[in-house]
HTML snippet that shows the backbone in 3Dmol.js (N, CA, C, O; Angstrom):
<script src="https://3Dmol.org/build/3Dmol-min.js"></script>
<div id="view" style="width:600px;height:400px;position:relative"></div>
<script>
const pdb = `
ATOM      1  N   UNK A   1     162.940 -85.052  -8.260  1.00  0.00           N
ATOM      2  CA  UNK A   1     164.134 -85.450  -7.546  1.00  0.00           C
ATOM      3  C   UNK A   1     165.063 -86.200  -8.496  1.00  0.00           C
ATOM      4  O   UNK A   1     164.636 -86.958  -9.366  1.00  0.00           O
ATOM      5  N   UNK A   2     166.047 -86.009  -8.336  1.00  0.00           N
ATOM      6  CA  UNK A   2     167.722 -86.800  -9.011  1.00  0.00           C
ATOM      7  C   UNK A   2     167.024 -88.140  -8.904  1.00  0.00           C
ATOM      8  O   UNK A   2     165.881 -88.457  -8.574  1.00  0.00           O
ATOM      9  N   UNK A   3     168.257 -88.927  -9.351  1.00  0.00           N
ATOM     10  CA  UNK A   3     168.255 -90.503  -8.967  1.00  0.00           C
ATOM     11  C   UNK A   3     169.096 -90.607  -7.744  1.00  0.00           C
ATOM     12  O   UNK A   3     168.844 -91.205  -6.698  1.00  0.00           O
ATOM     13  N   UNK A   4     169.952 -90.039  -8.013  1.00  0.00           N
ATOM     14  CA  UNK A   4     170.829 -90.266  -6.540  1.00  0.00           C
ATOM     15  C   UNK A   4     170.346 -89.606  -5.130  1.00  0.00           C
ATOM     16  O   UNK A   4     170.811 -89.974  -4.051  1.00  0.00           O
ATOM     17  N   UNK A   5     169.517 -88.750  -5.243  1.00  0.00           N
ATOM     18  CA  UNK A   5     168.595 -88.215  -4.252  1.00  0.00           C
ATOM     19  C   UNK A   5     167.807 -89.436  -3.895  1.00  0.00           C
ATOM     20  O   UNK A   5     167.744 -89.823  -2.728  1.00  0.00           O
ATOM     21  N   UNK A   6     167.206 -90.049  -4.882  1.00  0.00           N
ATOM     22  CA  UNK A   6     165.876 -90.545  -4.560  1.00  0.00           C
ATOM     23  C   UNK A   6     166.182 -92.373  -4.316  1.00  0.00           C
ATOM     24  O   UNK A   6     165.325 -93.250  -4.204  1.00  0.00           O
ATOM     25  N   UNK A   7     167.811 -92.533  -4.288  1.00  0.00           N
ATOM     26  CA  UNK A   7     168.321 -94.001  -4.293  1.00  0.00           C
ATOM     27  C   UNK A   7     169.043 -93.576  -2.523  1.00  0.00           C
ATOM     28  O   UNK A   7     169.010 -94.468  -1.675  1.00  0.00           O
ATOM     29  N   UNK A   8     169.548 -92.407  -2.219  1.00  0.00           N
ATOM     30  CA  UNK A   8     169.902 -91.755  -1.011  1.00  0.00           C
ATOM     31  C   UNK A   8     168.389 -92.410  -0.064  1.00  0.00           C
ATOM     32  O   UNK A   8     168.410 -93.464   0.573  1.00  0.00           O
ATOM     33  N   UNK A   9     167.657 -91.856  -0.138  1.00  0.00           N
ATOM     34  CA  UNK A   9     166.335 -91.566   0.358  1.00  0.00           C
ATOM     35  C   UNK A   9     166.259 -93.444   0.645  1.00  0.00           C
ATOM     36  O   UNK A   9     166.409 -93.952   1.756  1.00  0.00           O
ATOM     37  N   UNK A  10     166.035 -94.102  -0.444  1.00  0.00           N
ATOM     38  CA  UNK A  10     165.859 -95.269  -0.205  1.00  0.00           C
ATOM     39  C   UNK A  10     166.257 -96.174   0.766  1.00  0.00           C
ATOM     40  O   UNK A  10     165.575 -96.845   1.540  1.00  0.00           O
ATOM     41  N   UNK A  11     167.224 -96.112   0.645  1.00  0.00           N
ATOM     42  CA  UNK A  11     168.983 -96.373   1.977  1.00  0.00           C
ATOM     43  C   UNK A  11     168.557 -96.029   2.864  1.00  0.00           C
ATOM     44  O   UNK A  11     168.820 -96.770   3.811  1.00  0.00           O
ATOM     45  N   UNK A  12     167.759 -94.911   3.186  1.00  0.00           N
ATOM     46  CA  UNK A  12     167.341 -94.027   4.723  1.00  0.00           C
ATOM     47  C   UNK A  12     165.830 -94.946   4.893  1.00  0.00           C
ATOM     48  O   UNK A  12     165.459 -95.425   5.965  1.00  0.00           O
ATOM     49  N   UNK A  13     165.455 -95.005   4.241  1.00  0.00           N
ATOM     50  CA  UNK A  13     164.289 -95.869   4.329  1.00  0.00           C
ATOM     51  C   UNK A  13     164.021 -97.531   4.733  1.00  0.00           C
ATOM     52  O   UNK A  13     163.133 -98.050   5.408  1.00  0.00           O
ATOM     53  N   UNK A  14     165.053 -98.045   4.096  1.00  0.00           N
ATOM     54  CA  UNK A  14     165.603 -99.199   4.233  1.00  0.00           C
ATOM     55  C   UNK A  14     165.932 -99.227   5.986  1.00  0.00           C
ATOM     56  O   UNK A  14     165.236 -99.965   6.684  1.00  0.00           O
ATOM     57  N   UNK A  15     166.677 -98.651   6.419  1.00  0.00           N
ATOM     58  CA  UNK A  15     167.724 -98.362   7.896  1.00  0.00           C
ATOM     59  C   UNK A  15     166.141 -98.291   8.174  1.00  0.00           C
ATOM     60  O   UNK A  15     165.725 -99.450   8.174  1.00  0.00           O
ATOM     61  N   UNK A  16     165.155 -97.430   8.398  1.00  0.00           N
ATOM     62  CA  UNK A  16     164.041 -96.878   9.281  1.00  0.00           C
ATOM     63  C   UNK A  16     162.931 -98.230   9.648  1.00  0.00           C
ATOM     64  O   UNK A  16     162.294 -98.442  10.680  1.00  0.00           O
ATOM     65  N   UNK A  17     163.009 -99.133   8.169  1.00  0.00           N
ATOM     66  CA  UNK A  17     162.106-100.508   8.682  1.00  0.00           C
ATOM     67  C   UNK A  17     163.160-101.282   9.078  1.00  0.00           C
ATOM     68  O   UNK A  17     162.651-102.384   9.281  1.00  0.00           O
ATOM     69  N   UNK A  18     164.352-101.354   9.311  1.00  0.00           N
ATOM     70  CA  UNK A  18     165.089-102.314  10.090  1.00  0.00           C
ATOM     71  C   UNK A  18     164.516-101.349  11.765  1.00  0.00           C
ATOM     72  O   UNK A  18     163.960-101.695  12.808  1.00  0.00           O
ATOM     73  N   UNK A  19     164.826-100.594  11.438  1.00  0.00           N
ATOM     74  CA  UNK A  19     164.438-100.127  13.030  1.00  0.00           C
ATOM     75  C   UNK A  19     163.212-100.103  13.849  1.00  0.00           C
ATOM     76  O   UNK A  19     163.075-100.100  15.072  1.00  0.00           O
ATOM     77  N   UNK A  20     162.178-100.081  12.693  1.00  0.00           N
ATOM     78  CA  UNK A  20     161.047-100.278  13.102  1.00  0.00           C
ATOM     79  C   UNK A  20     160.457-102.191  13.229  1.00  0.00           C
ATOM     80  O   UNK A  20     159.373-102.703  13.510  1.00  0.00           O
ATOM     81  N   UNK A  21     162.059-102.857  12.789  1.00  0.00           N
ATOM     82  CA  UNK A  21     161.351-104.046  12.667  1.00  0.00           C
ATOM     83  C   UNK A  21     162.060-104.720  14.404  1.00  0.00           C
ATOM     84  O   UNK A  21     161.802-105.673  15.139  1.00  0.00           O
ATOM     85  N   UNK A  22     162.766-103.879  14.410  1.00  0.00           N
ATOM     86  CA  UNK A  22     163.948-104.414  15.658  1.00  0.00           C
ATOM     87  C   UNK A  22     163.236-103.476  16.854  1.00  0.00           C
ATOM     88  O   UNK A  22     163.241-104.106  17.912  1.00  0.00           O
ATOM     89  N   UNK A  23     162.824-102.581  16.943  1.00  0.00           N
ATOM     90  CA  UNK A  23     161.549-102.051  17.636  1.00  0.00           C
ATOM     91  C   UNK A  23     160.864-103.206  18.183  1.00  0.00           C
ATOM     92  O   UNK A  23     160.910-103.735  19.293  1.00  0.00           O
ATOM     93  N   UNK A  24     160.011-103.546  16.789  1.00  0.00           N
ATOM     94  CA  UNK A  24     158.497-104.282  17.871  1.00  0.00           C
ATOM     95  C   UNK A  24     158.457-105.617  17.692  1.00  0.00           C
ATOM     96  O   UNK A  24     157.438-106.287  17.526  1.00  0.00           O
ATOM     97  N   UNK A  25     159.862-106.100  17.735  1.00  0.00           N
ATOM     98  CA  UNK A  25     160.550-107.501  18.343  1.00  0.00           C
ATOM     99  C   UNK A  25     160.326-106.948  19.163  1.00  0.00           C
ATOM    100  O   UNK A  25     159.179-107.020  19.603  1.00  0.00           O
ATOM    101  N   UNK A  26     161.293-106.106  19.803  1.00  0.00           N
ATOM    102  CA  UNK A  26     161.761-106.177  21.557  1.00  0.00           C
ATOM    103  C   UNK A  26     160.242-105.791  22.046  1.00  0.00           C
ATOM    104  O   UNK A  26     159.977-106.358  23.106  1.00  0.00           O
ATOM    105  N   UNK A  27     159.282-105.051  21.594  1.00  0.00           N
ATOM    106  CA  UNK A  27     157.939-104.609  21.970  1.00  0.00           C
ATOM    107  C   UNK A  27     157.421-106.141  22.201  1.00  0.00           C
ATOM    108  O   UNK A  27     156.850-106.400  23.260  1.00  0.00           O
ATOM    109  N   UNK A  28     157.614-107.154  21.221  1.00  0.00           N
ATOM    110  CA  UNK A  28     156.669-108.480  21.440  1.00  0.00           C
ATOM    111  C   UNK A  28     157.145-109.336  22.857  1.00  0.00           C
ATOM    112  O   UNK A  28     156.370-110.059  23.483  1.00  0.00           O
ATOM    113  N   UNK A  29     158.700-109.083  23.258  1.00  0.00           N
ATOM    114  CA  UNK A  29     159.129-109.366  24.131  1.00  0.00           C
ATOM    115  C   UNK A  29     159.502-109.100  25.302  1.00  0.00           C
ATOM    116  O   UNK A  29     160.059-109.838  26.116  1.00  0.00           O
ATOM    117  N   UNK A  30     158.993-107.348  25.447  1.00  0.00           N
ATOM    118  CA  UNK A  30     157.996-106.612  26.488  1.00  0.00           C
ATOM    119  C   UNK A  30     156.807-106.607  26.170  1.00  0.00           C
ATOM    120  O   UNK A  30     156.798-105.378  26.099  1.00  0.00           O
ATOM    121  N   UNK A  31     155.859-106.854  25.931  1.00  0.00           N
ATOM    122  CA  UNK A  31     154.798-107.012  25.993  1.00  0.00           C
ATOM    123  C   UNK A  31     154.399-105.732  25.903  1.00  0.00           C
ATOM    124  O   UNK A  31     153.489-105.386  26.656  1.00  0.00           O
ATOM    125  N   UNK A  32     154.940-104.813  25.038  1.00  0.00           N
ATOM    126  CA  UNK A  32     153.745-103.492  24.565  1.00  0.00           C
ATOM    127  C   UNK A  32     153.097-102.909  23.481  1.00  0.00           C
ATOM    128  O   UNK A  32     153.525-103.352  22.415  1.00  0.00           O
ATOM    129  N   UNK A  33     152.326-102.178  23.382  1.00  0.00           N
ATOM    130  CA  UNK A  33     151.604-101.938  22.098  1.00  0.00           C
ATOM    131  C   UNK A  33     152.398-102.195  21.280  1.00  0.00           C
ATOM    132  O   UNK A  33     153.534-101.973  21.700  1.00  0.00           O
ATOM    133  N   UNK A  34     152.370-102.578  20.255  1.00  0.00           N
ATOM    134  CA  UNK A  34     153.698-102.681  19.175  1.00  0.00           C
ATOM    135  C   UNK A  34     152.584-101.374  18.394  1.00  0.00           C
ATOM    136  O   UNK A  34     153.155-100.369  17.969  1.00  0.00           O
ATOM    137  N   UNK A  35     151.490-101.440  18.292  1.00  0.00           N
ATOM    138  CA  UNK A  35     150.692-100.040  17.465  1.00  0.00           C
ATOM    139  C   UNK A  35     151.425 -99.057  17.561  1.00  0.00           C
ATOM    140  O   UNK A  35     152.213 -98.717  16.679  1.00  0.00           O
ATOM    141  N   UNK A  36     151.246 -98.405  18.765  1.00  0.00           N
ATOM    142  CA  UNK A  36     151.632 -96.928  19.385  1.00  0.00           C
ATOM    143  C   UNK A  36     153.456 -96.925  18.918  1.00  0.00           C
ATOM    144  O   UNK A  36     154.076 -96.008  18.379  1.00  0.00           O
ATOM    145  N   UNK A  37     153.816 -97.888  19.225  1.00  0.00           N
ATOM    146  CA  UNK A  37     155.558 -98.122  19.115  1.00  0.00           C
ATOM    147  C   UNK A  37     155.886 -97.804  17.529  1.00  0.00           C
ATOM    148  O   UNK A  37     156.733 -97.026  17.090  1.00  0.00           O
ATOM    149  N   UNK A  38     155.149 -98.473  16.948  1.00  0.00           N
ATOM    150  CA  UNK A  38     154.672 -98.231  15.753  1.00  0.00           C
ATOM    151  C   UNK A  38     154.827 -96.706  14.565  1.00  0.00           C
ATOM    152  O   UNK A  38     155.368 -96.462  13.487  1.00  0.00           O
ATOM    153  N   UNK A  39     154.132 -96.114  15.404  1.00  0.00           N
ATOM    154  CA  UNK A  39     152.911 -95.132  15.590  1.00  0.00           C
ATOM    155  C   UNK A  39     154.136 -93.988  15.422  1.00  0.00           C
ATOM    156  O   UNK A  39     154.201 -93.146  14.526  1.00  0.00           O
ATOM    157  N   UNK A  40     155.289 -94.229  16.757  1.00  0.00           N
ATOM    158  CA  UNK A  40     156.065 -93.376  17.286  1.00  0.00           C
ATOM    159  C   UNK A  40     157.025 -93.246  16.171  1.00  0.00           C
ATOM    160  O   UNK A  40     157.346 -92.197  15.613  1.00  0.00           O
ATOM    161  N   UNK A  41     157.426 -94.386  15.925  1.00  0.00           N
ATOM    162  CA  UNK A  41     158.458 -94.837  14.952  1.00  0.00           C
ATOM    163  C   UNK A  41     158.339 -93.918  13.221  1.00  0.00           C
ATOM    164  O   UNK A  41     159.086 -93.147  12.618  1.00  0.00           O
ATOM    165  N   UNK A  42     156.933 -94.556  12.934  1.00  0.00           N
ATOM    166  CA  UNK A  42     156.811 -93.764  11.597  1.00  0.00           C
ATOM    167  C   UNK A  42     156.692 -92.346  11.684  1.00  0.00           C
ATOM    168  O   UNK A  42     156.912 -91.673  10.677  1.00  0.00           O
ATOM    169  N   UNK A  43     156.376 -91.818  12.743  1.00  0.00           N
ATOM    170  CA  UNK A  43     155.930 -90.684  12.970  1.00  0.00           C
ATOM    171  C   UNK A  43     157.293 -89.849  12.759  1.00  0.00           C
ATOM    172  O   UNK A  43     157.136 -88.880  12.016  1.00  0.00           O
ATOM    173  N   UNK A  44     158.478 -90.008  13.214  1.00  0.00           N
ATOM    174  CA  UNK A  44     159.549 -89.763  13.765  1.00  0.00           C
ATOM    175  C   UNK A  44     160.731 -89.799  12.339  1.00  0.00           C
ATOM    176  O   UNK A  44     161.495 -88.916  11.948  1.00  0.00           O
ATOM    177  N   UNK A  45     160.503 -91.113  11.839  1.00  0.00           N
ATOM    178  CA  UNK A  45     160.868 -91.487  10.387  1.00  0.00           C
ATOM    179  C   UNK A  45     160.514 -89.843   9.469  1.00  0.00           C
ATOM    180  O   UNK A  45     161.244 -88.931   9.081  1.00  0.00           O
ATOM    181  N   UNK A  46     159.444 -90.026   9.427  1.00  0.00           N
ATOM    182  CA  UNK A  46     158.821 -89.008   8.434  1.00  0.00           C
ATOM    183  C   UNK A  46     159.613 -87.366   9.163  1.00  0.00           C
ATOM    184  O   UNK A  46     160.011 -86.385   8.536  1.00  0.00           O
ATOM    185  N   UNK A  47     159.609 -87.530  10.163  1.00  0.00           N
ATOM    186  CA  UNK A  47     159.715 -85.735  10.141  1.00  0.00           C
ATOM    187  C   UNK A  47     161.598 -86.067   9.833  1.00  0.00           C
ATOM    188  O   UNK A  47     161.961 -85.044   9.254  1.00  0.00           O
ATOM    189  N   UNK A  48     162.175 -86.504   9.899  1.00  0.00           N
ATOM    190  CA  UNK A  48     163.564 -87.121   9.784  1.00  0.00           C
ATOM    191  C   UNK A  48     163.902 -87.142   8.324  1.00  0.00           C
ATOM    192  O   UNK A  48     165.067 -86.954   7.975  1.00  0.00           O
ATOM    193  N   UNK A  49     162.751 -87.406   7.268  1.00  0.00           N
ATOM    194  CA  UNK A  49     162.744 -87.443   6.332  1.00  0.00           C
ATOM    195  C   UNK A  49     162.335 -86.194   5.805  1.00  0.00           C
ATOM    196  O   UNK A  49     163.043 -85.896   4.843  1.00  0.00           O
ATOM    197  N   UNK A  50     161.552 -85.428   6.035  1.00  0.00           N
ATOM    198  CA  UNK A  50     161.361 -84.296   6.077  1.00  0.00           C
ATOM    199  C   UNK A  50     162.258 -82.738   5.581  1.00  0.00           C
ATOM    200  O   UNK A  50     162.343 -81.918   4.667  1.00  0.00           O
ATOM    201  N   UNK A  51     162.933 -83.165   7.270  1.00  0.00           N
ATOM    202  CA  UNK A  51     164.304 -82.276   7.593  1.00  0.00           C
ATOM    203  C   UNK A  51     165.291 -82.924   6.668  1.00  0.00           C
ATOM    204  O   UNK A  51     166.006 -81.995   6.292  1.00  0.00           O
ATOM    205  N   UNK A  52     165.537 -83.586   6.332  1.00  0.00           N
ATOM    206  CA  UNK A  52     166.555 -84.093   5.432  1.00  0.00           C
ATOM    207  C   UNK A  52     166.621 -83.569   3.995  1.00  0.00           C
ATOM    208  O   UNK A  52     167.575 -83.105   3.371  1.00  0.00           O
ATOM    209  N   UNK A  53     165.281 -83.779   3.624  1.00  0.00           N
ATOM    210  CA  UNK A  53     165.470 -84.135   2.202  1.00  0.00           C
ATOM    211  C   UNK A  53     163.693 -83.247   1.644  1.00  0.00           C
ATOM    212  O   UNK A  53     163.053 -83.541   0.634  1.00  0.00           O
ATOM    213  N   UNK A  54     163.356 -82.280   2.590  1.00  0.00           N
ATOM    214  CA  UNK A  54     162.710 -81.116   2.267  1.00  0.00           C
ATOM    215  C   UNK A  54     161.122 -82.489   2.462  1.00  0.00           C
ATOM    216  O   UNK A  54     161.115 -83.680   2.773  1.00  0.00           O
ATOM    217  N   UNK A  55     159.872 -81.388   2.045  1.00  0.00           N
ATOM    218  CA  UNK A  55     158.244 -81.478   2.284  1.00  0.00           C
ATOM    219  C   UNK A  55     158.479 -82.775   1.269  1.00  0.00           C
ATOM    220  O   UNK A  55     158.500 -83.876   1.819  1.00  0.00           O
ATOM    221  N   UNK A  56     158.658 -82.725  -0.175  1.00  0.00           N
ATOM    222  CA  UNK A  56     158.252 -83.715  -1.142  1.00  0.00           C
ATOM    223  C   UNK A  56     158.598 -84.617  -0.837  1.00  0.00           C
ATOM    224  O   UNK A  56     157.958 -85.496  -1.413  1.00  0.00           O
ATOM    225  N   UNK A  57     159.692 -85.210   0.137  1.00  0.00           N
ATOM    226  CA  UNK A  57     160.423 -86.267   0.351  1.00  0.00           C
ATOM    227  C   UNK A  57     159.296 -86.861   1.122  1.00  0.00           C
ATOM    228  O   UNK A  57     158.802 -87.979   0.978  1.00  0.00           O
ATOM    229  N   UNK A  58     158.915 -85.749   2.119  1.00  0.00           N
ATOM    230  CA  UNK A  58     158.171 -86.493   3.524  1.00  0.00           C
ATOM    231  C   UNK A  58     156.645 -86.547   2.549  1.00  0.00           C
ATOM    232  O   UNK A  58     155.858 -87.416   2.924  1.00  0.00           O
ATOM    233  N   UNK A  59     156.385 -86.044   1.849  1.00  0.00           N
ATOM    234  CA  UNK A  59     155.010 -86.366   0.959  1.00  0.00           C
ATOM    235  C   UNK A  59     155.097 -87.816   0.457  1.00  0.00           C
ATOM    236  O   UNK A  59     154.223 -88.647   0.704  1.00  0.00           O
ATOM    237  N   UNK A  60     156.028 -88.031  -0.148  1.00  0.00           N
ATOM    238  CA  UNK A  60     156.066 -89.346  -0.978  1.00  0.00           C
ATOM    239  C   UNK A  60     156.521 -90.185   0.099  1.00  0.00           C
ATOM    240  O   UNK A  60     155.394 -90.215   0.593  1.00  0.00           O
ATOM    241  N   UNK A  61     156.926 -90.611   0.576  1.00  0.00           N
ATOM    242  CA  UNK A  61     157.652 -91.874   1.410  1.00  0.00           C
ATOM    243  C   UNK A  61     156.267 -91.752   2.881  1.00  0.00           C
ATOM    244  O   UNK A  61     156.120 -92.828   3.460  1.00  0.00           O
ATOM    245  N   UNK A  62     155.668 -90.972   3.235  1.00  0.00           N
ATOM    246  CA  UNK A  62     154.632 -90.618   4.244  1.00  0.00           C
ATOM    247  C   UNK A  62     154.021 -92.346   4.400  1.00  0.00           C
ATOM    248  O   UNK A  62     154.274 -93.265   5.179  1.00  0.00           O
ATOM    249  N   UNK A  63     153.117 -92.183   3.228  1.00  0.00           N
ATOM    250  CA  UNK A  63     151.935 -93.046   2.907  1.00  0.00           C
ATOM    251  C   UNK A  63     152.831 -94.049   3.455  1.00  0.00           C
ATOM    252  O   UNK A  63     152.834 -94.291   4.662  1.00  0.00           O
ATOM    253  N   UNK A  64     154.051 -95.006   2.134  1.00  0.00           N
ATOM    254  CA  UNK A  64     154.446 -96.386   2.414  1.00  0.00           C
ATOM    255  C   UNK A  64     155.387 -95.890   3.819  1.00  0.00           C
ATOM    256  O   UNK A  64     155.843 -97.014   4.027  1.00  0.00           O
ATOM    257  N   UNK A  65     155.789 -95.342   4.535  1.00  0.00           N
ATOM    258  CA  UNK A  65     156.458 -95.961   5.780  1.00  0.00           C
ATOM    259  C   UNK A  65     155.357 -96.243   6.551  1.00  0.00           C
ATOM    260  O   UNK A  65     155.659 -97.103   7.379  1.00  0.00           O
ATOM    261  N   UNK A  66     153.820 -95.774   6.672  1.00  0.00           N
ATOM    262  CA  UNK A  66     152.971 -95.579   7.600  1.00  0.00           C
ATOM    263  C   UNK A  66     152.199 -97.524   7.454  1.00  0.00           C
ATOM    264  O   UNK A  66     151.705 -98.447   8.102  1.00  0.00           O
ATOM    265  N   UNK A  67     152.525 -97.181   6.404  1.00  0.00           N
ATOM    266  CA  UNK A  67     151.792 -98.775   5.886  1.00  0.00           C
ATOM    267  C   UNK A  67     152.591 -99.780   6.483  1.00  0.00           C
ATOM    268  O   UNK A  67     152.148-100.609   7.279  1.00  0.00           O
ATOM    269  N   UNK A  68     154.018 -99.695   6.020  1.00  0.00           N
ATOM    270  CA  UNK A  68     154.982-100.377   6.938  1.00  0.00           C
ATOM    271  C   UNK A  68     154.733-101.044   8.262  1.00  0.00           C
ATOM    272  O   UNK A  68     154.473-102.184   8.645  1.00  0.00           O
ATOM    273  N   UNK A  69     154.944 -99.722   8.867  1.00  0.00           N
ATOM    274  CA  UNK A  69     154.591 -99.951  10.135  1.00  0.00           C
ATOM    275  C   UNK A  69     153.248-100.578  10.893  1.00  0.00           C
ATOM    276  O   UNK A  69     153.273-101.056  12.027  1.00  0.00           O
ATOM    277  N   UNK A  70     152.096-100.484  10.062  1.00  0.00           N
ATOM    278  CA  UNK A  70     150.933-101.129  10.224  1.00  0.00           C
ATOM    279  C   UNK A  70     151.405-102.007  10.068  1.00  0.00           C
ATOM    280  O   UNK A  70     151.747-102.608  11.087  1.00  0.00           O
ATOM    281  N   UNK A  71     151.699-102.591   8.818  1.00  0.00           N
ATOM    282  CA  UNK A  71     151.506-104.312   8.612  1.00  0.00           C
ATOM    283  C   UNK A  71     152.781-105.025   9.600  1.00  0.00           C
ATOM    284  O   UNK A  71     152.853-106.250   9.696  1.00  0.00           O
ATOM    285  N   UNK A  72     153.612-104.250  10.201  1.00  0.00           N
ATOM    286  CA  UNK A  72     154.280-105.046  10.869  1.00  0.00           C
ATOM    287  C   UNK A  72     154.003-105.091  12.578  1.00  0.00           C
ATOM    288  O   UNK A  72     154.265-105.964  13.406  1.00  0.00           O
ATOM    289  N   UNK A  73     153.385-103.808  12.701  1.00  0.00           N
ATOM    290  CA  UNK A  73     152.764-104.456  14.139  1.00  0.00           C
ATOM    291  C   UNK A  73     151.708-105.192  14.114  1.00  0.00           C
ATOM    292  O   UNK A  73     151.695-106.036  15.010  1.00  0.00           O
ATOM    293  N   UNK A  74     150.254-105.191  12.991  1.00  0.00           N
ATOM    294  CA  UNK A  74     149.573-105.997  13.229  1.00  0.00           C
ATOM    295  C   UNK A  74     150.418-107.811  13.272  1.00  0.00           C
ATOM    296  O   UNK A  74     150.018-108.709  14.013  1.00  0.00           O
ATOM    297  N   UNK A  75     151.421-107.924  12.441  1.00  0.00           N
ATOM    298  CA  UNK A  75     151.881-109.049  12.031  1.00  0.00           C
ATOM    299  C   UNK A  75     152.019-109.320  13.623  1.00  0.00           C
ATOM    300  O   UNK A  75     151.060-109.893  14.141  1.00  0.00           O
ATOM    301  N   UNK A  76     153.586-108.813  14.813  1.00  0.00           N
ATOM    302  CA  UNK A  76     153.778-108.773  15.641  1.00  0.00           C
ATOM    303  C   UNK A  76     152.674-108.880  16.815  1.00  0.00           C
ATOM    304  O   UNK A  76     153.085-109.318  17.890  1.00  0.00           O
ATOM    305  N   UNK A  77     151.257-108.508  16.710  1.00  0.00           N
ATOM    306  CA  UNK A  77     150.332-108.580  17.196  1.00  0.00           C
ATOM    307  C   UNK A  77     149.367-109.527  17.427  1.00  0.00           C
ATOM    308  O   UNK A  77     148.626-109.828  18.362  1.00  0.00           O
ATOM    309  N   UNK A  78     149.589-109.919  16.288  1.00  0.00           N
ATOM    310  CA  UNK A  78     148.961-111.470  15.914  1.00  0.00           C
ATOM    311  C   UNK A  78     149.992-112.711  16.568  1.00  0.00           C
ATOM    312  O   UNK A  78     149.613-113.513  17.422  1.00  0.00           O
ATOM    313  N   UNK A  79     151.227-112.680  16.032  1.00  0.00           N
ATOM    314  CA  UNK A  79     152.114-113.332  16.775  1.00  0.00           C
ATOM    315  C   UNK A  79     152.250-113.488  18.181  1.00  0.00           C
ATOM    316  O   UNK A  79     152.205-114.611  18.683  1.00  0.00           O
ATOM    317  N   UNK A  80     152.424-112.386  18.910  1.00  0.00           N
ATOM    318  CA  UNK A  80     152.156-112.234  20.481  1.00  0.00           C
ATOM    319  C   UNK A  80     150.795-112.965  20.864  1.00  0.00           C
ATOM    320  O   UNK A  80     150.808-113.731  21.827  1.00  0.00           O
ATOM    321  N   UNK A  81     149.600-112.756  20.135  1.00  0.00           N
ATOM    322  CA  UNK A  81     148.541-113.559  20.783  1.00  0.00           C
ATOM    323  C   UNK A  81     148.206-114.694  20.311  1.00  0.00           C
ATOM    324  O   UNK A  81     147.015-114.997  20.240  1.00  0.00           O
ATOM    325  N   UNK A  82     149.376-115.690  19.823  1.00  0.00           N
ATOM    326  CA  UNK A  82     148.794-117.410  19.092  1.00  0.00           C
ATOM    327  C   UNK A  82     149.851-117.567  20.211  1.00  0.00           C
ATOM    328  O   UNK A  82     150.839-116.918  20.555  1.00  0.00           O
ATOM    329  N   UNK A  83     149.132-118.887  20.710  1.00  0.00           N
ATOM    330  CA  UNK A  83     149.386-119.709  21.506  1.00  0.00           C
ATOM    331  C   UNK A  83     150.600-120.282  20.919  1.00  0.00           C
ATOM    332  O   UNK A  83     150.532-120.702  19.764  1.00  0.00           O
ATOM    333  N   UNK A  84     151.946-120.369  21.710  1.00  0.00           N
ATOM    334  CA  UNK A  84     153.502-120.990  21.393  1.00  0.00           C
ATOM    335  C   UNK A  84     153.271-122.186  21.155  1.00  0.00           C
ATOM    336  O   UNK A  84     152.383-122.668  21.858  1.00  0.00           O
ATOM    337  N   UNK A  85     153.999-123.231  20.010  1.00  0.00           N
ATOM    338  CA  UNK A  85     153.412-124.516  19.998  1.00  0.00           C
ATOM    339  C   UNK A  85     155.089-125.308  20.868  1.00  0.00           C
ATOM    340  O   UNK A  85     156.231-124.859  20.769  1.00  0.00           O
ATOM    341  N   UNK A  86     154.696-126.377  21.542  1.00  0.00           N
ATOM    342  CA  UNK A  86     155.325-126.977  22.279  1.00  0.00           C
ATOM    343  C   UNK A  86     156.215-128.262  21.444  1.00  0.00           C
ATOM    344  O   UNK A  86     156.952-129.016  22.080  1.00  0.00           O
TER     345      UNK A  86
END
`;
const viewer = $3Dmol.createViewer("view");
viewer.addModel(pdb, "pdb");
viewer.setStyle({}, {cartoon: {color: "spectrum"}});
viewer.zoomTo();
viewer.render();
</script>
């Protein structure tokens, strides 16, 4: 891939964990899986990435958006279940 392909790509990537981070806020403040929300999110990312910017795109960026999204619902998950301090 170019540089400007692969600095494009980045930008799209960037936008996808703001969305996935503004996601499972509002998930912590409905009270739902932030996993599955998660789950939906990267899932959705990737084929987006995919169609965009062909298989290699969605090969390479796969792994770290999926990770992403783990470490930020477990984070969100953990948060939702500690007791609020007063």
């Amino acid at each position: 891939m170019e540089q400007a392909q692969k600095e494009l790509i980045e930008r799209h990537l960037h936008a996808a964990r703001k969305i996935v981070h503004d996601a499972l806020k509002q998930c912590q403040s409905e009270k739902l899986n932030p996993a599955a929300v998660a789950q939906v999110l990267g899932e959705n990312a990737v084929m987006l990435m995919i169609r965009n910017f062909g298989p290699d795109a969605g090969k390479q960026y796969t792994k770290s958006l999926t990770e992403e999204a783990v470490r930020m619902a477990h984070f969100y998950a953990t948060q939702q279940s500690r007791p609020k301090a007063d």
